[in-house]
C-alpha positions in Angstrom: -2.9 -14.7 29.4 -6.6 -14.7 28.4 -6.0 -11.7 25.9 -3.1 -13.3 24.2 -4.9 -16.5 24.2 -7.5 -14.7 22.3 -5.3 -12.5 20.0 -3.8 -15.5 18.9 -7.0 -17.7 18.5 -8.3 -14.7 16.4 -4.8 -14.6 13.9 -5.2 -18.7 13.3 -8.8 -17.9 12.0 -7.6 -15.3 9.8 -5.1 -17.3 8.6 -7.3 -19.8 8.2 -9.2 -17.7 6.0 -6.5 -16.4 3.9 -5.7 -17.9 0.6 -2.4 -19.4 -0.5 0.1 -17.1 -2.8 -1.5 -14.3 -0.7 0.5 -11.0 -1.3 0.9 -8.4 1.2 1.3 -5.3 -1.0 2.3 -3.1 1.5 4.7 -3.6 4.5 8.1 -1.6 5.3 11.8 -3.4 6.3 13.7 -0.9 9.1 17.0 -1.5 10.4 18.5 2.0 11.7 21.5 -0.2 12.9 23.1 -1.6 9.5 21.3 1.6 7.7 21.3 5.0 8.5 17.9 7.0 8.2 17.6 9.9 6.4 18.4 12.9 8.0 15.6 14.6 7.6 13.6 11.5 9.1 10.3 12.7 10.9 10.4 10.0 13.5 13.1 7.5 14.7 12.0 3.9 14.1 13.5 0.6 15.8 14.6 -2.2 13.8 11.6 -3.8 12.1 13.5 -6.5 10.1 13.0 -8.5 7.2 13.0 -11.3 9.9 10.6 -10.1 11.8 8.3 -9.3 9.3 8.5 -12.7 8.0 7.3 -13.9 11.3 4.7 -11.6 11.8 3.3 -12.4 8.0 4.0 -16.7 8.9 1.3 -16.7 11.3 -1.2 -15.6 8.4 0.4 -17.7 6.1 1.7 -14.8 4.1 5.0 -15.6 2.4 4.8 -13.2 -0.2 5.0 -9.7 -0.1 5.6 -6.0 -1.4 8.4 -3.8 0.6 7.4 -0.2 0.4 10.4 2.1 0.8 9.7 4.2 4.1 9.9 7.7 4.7 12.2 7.8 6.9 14.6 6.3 4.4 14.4 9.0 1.7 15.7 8.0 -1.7 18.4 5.4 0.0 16.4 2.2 -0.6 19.6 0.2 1.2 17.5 -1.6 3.3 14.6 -2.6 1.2 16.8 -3.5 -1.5 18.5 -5.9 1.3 15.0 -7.4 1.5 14.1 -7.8 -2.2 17.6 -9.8 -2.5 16.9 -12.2 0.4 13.3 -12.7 -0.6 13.6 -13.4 -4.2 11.3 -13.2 -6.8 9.4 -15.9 -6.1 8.7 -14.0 -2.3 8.8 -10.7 -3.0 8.6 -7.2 -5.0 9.3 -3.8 -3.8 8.5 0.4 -4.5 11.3 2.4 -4.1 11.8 5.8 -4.2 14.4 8.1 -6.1 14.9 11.3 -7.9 13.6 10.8 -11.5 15.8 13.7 -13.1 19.5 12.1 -11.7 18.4 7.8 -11.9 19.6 6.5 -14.9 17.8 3.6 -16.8 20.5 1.4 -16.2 19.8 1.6 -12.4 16.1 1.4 -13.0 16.5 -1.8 -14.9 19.4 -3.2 -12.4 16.1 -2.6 -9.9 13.4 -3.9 -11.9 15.6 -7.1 -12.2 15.5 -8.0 -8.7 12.1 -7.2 -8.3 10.9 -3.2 -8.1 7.9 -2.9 -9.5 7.2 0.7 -8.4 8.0 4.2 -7.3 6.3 6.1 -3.8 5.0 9.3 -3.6 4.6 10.2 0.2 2.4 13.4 0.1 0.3 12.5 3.1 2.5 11.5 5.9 4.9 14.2 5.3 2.8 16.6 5.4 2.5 18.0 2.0 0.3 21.1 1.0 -0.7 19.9 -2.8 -0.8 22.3 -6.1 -2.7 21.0 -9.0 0.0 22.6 -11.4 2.8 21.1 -9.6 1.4 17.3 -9.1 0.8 17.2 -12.5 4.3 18.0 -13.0 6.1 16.1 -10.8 3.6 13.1 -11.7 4.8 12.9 -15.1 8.4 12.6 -14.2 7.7 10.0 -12.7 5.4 8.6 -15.5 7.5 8.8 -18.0 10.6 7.0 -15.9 8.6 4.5 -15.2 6.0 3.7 -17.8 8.8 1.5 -19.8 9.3 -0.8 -17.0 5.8 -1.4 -16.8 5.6 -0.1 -12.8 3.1 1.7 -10.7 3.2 5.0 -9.4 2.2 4.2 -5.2 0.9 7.0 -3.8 0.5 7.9 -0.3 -2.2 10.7 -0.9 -5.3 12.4 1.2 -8.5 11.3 -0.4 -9.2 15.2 0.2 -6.5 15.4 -2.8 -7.8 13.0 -5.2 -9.3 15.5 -7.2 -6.0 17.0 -8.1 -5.0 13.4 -9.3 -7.7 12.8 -11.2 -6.8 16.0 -12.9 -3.3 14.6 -13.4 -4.3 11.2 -14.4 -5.4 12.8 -18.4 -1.6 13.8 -18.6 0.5 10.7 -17.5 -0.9 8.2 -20.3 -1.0 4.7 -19.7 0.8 4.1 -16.3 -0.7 2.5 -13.2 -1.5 4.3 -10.0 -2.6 3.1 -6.6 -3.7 4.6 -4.0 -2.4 3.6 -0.5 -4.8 2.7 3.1 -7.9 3.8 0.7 -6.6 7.5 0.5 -6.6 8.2 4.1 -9.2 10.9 5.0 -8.3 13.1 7.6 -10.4 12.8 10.6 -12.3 16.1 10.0 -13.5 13.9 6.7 -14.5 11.8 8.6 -16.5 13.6 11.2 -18.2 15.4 8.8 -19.6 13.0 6.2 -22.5 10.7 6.6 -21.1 7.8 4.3 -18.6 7.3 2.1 -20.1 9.2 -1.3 -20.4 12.5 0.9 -16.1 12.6 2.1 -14.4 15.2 -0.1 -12.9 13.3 -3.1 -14.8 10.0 -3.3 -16.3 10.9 -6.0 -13.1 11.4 -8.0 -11.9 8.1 -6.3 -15.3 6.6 -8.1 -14.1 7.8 -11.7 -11.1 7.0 -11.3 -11.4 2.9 -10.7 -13.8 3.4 -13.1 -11.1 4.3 -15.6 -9.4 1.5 -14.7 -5.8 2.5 -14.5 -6.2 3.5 -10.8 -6.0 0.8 -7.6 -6.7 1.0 -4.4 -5.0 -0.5 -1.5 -7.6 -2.1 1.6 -4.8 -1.1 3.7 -4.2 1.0 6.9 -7.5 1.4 8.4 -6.2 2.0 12.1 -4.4 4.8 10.7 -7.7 6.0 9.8 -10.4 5.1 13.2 -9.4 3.1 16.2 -12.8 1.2 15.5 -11.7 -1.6 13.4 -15.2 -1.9 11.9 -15.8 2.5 11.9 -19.2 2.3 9.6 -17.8 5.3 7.1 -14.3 3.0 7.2 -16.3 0.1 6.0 -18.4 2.1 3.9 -15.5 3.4 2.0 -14.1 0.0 1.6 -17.2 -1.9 0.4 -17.6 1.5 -2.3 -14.7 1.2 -4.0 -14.8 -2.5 -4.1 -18.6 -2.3 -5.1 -17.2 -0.2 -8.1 -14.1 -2.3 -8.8 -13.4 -5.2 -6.9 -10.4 -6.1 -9.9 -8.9 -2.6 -8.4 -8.2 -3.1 -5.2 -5.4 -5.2 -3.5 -4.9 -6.0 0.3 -1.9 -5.1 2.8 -1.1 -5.5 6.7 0.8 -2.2 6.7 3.7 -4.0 8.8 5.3 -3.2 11.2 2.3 0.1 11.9 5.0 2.5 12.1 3.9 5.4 14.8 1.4 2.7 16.1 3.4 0.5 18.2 1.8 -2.6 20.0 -1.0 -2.7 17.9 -3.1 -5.8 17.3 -3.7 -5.3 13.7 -5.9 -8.9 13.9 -9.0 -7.0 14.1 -8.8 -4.3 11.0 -7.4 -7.4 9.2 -10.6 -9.1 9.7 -12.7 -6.4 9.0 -11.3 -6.1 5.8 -11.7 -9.5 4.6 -15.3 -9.1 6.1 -16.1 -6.5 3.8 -14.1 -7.9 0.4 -16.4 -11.0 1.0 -19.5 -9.0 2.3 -19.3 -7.5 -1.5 -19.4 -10.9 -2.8 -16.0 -10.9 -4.2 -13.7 -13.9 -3.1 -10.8 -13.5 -1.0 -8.8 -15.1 -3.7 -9.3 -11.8 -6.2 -8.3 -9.1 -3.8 -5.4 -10.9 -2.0 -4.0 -12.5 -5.1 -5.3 -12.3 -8.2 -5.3 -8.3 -8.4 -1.7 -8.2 -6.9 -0.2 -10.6 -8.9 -1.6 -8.0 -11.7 -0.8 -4.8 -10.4 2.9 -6.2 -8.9 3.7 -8.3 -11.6 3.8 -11.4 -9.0 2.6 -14.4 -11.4 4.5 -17.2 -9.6 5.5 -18.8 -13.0 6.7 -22.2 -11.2 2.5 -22.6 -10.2 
């Protein structure tokens, strides 16, 4: 009873930190029983629904939020379309994924009605061995679907690989990119380097906020280190928002998929610790920036 006395004493002074029209930009909706997962799904998920999600994100006093299409769903975004519907567009955006050479513009602007605001690229959790030639390819399919509608390219991509995006970024013109749970280095990464300017594509992470048409999520840590406050973790984080604090953009990543029972209070924290450790208010990161990048301006405010 102690520790969930003391989980929950530690979420009511987050929330209690967290501004209002706070946007989480990056959470996933599962319900394997009303919608089938992809067949080629690499792990089978329970039901995380929209529900629940509102739940979890009510004890921070989060009512607005981004539903990332998951993996596991491939290019059916059934579910988080369900989502975007029930949450409005007052509530909620979403990133969904599909095959840029078969969607037709009237489906991309039936979407960007209700609220999609973007399209994923999973590289990193799937698994994928990256080409210079054939990113740069694929990303500008996608840029050029996309750049009308005003929506960002999300990419789930190893910081390792940055430098092949930042050799892409010249060819897909004015579109914005963001880079999910700060580029995720791999674990070798992060064994090897003694801060965050020495891992293998911060430097091309550097140039490109610089730029200013790249984002980057403060999202995902625990996917990253078990140690909530892992010095090269917070290193990375404080970096990026050292170099562009008005490029960066704050998630839970509910419901941790592949990291059940997690108690994400603590990562959470640490990140808010470091946004304000910069001396950049809460209020920039957590809403400002998204309402930018997402297109979220409450217009009734």
């Amino acid at each position: 009873m102690a520790c969930e006395h003391s989980t929950s004493s530690r979420v009511a002074q987050l929330a209690a930190r967290i501004p209002k029209r706070t946007w989480d930009t990056h959470m996933h909706v599962v319900d394997p029983r009303t919608f089938r997962l992809a067949k080629n799904a690499q792990y089978q998920a329970q039901p995380h629904t929209l529900d629940q999600a509102k739940a979890f994100l009510s004890q921070l006093g989060i009512e607005r939020m981004i539903i990332v299409q998951p993996s596991i769903y491939g290019n059916d975004n059934g579910c988080t379309l369900d989502g975007l519907r029930t949450l409005g567009l007052t509530h909620g955006r979403a990133v969904v994924q599909f095959d840029p050479e078969t969607t037709s513009a009237a489906q991309l602007r039936e979407w960007h009605d209700l609220g999609v605001r973007g399209v994923r690229l999973n590289f990193k959790s799937v698994g994928a061995k990256l080409e210079q030639t054939s990113l740069i390819a694929e990303l500008q399919k996608y840029a050029d679907v996309v750049r009308p509608l005003g929506w960002v390219l999300d990419l789930y991509i190893a910081i390792e690989d940055i430098p092949l995006l930042e050799a892409a970024m010249a060819e897909l013109g004015e579109v914005k990119v963001c880079i999910a749970h700060l580029g995720h280095p791999s674990a070798t990464s992060l064994d090897a380097a003694r801060d965050a300017e020495a891992m293998p594509g911060s430097h091309s992470v550097a140039r490109l906020l610089k730029q200013g048409q790249t984002w980057v999520k403060l999202s995902g840590t625990y996917r990253i280190s078990q140690d909530p406050r892992h010095p090269l973790v917070s290193s990375l984080m404080r970096e990026v928002l050292k170099l562009r604090p008005d490029r960066c953009v704050f998630a839970t990543d509910w419901p941790h998929t592949r990291f059940d029972g997690l108690d994400v209070a603590p990562y959470l924290e640490a990140i808010c610790d470091c946004i304000e450790a910069e001396g950049v208010p809460l209020q920039q990161v957590l809403v400002d920036n998204a309402e930018l990048l997402f297109d979220g301006k409450d217009q009734s405010v």
